[in-house]
C-alpha positions as CSV (number, residue, x, y, z in Angstrom):
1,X,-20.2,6.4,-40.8
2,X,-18.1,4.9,-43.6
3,X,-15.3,2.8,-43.2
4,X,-12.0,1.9,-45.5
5,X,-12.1,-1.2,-46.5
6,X,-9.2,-3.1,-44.6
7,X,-8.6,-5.7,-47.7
8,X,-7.9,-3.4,-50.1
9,X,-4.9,-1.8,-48.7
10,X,-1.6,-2.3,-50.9
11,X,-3.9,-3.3,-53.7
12,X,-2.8,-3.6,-57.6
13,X,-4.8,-1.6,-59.7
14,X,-5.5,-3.0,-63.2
15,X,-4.1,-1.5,-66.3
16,X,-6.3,0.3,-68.0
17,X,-6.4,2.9,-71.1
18,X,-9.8,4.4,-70.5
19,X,-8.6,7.8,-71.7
20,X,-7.0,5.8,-74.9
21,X,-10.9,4.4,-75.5
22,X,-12.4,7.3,-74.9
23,X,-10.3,9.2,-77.3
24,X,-10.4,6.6,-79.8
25,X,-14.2,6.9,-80.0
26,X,-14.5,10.1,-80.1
27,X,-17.8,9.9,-78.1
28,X,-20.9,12.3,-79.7
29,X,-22.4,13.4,-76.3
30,X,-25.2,15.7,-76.7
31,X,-26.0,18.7,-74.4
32,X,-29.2,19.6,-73.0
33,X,-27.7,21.9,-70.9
34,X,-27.8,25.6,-68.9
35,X,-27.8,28.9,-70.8
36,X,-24.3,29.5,-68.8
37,X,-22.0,26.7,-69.1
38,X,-22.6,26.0,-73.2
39,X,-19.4,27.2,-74.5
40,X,-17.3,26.0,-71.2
41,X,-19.3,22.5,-71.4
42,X,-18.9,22.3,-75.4
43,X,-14.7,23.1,-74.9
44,X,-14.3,20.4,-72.2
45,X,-15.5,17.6,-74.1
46,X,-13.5,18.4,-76.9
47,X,-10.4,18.5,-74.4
48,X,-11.0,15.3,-73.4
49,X,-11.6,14.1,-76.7
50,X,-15.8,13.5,-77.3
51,X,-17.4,15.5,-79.6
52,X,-20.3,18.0,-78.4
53,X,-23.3,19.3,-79.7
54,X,-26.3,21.3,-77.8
55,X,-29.6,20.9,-78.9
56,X,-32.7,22.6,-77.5
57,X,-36.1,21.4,-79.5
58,X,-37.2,17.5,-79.7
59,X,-37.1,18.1,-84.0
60,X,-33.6,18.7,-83.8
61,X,-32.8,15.6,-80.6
62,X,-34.2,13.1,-83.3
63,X,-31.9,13.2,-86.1
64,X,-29.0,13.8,-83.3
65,X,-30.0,11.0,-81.0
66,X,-29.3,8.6,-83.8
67,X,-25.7,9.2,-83.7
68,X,-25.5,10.0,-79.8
69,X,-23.1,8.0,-77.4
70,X,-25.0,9.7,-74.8
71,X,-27.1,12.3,-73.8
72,X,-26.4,14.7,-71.2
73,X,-30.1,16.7,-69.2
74,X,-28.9,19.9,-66.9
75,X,-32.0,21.9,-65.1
76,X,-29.6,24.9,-64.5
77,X,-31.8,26.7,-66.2
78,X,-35.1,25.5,-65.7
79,X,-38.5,26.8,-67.4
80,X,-41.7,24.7,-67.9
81,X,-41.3,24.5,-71.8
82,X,-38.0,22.7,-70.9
83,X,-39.7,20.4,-68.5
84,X,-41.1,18.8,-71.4
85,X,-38.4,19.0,-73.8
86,X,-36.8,16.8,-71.3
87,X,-39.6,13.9,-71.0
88,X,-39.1,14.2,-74.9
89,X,-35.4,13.6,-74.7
90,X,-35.8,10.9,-72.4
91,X,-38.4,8.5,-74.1
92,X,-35.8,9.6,-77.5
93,X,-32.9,8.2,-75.7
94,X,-34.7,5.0,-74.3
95,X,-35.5,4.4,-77.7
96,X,-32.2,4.0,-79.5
97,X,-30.4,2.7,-75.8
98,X,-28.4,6.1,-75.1
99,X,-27.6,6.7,-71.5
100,X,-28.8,9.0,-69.7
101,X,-26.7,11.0,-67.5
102,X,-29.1,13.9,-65.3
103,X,-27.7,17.0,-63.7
104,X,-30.5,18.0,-61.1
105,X,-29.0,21.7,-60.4
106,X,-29.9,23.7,-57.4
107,X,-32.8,21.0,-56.5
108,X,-32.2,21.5,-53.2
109,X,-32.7,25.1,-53.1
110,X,-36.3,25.0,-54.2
111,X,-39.6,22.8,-54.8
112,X,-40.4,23.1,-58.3
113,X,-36.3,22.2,-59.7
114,X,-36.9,19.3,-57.1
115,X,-40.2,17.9,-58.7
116,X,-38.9,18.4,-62.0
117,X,-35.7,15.9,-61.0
118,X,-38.1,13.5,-59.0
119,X,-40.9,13.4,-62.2
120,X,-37.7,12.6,-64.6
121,X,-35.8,9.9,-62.1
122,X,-39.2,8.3,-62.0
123,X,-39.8,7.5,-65.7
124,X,-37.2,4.5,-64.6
125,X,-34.6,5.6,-67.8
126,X,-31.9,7.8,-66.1
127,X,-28.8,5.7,-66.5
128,X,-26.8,8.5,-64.3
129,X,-27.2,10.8,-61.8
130,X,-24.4,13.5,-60.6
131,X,-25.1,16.2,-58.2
132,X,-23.4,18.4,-55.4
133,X,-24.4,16.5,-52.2
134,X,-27.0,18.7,-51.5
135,X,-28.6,17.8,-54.2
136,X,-28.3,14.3,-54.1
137,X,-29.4,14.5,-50.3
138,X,-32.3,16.5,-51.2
139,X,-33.6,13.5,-53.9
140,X,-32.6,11.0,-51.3
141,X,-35.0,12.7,-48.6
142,X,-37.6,13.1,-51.2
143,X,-37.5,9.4,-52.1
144,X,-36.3,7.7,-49.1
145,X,-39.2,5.2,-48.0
146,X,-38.7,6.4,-44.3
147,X,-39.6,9.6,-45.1
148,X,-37.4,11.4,-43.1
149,X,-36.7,14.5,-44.7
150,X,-33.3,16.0,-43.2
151,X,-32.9,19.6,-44.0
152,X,-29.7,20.4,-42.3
153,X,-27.5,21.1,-45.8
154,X,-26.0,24.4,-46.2
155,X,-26.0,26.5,-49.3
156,X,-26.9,29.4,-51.3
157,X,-28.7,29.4,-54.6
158,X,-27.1,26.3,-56.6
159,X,-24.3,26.0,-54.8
160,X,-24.3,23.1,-51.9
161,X,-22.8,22.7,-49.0
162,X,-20.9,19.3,-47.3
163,X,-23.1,16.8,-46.0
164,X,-22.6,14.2,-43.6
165,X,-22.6,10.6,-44.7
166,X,-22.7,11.5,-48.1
167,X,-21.2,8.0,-49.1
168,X,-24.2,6.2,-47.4
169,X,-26.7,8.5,-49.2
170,X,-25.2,7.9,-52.4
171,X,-25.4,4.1,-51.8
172,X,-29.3,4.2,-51.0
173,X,-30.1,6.7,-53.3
174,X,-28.3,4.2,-56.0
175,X,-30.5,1.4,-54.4
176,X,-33.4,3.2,-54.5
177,X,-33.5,4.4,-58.5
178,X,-31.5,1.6,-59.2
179,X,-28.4,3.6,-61.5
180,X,-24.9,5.2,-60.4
181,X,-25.1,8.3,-58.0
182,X,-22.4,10.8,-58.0
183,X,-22.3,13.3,-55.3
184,X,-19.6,15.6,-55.2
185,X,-18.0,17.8,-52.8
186,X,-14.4,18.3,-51.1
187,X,-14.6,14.2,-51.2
188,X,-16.4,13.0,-54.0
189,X,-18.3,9.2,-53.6
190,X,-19.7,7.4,-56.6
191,X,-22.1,4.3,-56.1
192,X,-23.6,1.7,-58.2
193,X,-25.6,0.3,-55.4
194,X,-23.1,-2.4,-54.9
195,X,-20.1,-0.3,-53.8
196,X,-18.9,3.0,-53.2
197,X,-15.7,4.7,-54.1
198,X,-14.6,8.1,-52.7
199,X,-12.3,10.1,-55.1
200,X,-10.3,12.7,-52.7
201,X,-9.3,14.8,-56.0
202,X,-9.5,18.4,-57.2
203,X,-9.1,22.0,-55.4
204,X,-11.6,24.5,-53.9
205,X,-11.1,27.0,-56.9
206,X,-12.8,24.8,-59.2
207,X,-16.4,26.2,-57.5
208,X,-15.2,29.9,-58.1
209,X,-15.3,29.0,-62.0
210,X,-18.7,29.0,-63.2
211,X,-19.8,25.3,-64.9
212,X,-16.4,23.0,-63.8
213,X,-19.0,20.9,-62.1
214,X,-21.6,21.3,-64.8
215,X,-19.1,20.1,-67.3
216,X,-18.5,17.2,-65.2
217,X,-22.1,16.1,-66.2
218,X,-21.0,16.1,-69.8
219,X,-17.3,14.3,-69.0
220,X,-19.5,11.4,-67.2
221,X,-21.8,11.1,-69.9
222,X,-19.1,10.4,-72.4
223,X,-17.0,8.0,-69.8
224,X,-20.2,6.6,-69.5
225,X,-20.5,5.7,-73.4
226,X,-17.2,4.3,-73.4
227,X,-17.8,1.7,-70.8
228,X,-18.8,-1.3,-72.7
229,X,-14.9,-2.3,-72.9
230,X,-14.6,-2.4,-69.4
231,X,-17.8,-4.2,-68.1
232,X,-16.5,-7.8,-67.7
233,X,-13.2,-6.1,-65.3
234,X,-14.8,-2.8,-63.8
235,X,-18.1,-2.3,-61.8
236,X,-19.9,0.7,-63.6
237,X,-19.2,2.2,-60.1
238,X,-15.4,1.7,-60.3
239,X,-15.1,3.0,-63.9
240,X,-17.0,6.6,-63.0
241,X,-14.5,6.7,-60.0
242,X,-11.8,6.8,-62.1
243,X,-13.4,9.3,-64.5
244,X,-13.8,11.4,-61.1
245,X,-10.4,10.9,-60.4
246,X,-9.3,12.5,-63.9
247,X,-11.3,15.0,-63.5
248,X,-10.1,16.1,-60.2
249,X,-6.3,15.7,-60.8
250,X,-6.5,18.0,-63.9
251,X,-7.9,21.0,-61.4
252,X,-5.0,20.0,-59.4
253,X,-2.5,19.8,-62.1
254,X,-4.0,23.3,-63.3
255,X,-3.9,25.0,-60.0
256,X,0.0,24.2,-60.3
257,X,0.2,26.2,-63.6
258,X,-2.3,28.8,-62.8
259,X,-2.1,29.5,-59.1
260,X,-5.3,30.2,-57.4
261,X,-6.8,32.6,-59.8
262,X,-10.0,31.8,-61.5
263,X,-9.6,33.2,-64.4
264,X,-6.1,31.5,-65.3
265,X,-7.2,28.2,-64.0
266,X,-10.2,28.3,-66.4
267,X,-7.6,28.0,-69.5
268,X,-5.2,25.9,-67.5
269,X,-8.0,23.5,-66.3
270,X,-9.0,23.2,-70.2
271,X,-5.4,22.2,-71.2
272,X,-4.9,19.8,-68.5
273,X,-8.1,17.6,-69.3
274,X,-6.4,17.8,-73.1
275,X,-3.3,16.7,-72.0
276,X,-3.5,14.0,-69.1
277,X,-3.1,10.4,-69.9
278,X,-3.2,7.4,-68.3
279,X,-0.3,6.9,-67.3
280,X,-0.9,9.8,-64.8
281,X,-4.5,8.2,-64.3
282,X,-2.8,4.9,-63.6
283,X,0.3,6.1,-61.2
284,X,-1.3,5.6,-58.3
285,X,-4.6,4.3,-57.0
286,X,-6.8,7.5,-56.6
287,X,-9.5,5.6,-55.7
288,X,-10.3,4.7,-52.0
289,X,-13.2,2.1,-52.1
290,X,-15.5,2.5,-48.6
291,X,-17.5,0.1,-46.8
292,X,-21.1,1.4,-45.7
293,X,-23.3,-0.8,-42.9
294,X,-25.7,-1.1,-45.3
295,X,-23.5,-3.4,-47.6
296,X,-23.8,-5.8,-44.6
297,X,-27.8,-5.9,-43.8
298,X,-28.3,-9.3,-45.7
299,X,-25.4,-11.2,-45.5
300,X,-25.3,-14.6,-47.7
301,X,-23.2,-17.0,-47.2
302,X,-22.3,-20.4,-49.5
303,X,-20.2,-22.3,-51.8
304,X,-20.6,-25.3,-54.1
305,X,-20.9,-27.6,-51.1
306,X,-24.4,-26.7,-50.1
307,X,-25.5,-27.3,-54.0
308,X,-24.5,-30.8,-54.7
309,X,-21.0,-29.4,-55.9
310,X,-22.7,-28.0,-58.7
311,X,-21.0,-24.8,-59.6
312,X,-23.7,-23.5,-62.3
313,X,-26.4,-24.1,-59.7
314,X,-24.5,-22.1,-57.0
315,X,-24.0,-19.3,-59.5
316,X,-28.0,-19.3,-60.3
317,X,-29.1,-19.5,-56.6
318,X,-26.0,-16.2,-55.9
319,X,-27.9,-14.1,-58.9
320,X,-31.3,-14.7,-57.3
321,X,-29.8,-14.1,-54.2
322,X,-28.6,-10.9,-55.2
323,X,-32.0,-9.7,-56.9
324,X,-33.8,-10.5,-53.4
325,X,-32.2,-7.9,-51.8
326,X,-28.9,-10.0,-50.9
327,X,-26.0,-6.8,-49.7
328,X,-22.9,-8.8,-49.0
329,X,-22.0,-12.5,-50.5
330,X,-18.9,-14.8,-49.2
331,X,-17.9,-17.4,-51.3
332,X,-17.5,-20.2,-49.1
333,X,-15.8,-22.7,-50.6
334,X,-15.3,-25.7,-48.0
335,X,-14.6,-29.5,-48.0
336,X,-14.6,-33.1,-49.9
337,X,-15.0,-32.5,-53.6
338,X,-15.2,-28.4,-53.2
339,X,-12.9,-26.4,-55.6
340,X,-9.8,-25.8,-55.6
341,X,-7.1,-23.8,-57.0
342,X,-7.5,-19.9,-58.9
């Protein structure tokens, strides 16, 4: 069960010119991507203003990695010569501090994708992972200390069905590998392991056009590269949100041009990731932050009072706090001598 949070209701979104950013820097994302989507993936991310390239040997990834804002690994289609191209792409990519965003297609449909995705979340470098919520239920059960594997998902071949308390799986799973989980579906959630954000944007047709969410691997790696701006304002899991957010209001702008026919929405879906701004981003808050029970497990509570009214101690003993496994802080600032004021 996932709740709204009550507090945010009413609340002023900041400013923000991520698309402006992102345009500005002109991102170089490489691909390491399905046989299908190439041409679909390598058009989107000029739409949206990054530049593309697909690579396919480790020779060619390390004179591109140089020059990579990140780096994008899709098992769509998945052979054992790949498996290893991948563990070379990774320890590349650790090496010059490119992100790593990691599609893990169809791992719930079969054991080998899914050990491939486990072996390459293990090596402790994915900065990202995005997956239908099948498949990010199917690493969650695989990982998940309790063990307790739930099968119930629904779903043919690659595609995935809804799942039930996909927000709270994408929070654990986050926990658990310790990077942002995106698991999409008719709601999508985000999570940094802090908090989680559900983005109620886009339209059904987008899963009758082969590679819109394959693409949005690509479109989160290069948001993802463009986040350094924003890191003293936005949680990583708040930024992705509002690259979800894009993304989904461009299928819905398109299905208003197109109709609901996949082969016109595929052209109209193109032109409205080209053409959006943020202004359109910005008109509204298309983000809904959600409270899991998790969040509340360990539940700290102090201010400067109960540190001598020393501030910079208080701010140490909330950081350790925090990395022993603290969920939920309140700052509790109360009494003689306390501060006051903004």
């Amino acid at each position: 069960m996932t709740y709204e949070n009550p507090y945010m209701n009413g609340q002023i979104w900041p400013e923000l010119n991520i698309l402006e950013i992102l345009r500005q820097r002109n991102p170089l994302v490489i691909c390491i991507t399905n046989d299908v989507v190439r041409t679909f993936t390598a058009n989107g991310l000029l739409a949206i203003g990054a530049s593309p390239v697909m690579s396919e040997c480790s020779e060619d990834l390390k004179d591109l990695i140089v020059h990579a804002s990140a780096l994008l690994i899709n098992i769509g289609t998945l052979t054992p010569d790949k498996v290893s191209y991948y563990k070379d792409a990774i320890a590349l990519a650790k090496k010059h501090e490119v992100p790593i965003v990691l599609d893990p297609v169809g791992c719930h449909a079969g054991a080998y994708r899914l050990s491939v995705v486990l072996d390459l979340i293990k090596t402790g470098d994915i900065s990202l992972v995005r997956g239908n919520q099948s498949e990010i239920k199917a690493i969650y059960d695989a990982l998940s200390p309790n063990n307790q594997a739930n099968t119930s998902t629904t779903g043919k071949g690659v595609d995935g069905g809804q799942v039930e308390d996909s927000a709270i799986i994408a929070y654990r799973l986050a926990r658990l590998i310790n990077c942002p989980v995106v698991a999409t579906g008719e709601e999508d959630y985000v999570s940094d392991g802090t908090r989680v954000f559900a983005v109620p944007h886009g339209h059904p047709i987008m899963t009758a056009v082969t590679g819109t969410g394959c693409l949005l691997g690509a479109v989160l790696a290069a948001f993802f590269s463009a986040y350094y701006p924003y890191k003293n304002r936005l949680s990583i899991g708040e930024f992705l949100a509002y690259a979800l957010a894009y993304y989904g209001l461009a299928g819905e702008s398109a299905v208003q041009v197109s109709g609901v026919k996949p082969g016109s929405f595929s052209v109209a879906f193109m032109d409205r990731l080209y053409t959006l701004d943020d202004a359109v981003l910005m008109s509204e808050n298309h983000i809904r932050p959600v409270v899991v029970p998790d969040q509340l497990e360990v539940y700290f509570i102090s201010g400067t009072q109960d540190v001598e009214l020393n501030e910079h101690r208080l701010l140490s003993i909330v950081e350790d706090a925090c990395r022993g496994g603290v969920t939920c802080f309140q700052f509790r600032e109360k009494g003689a001598g306390t501060l006051v004021g903004q």
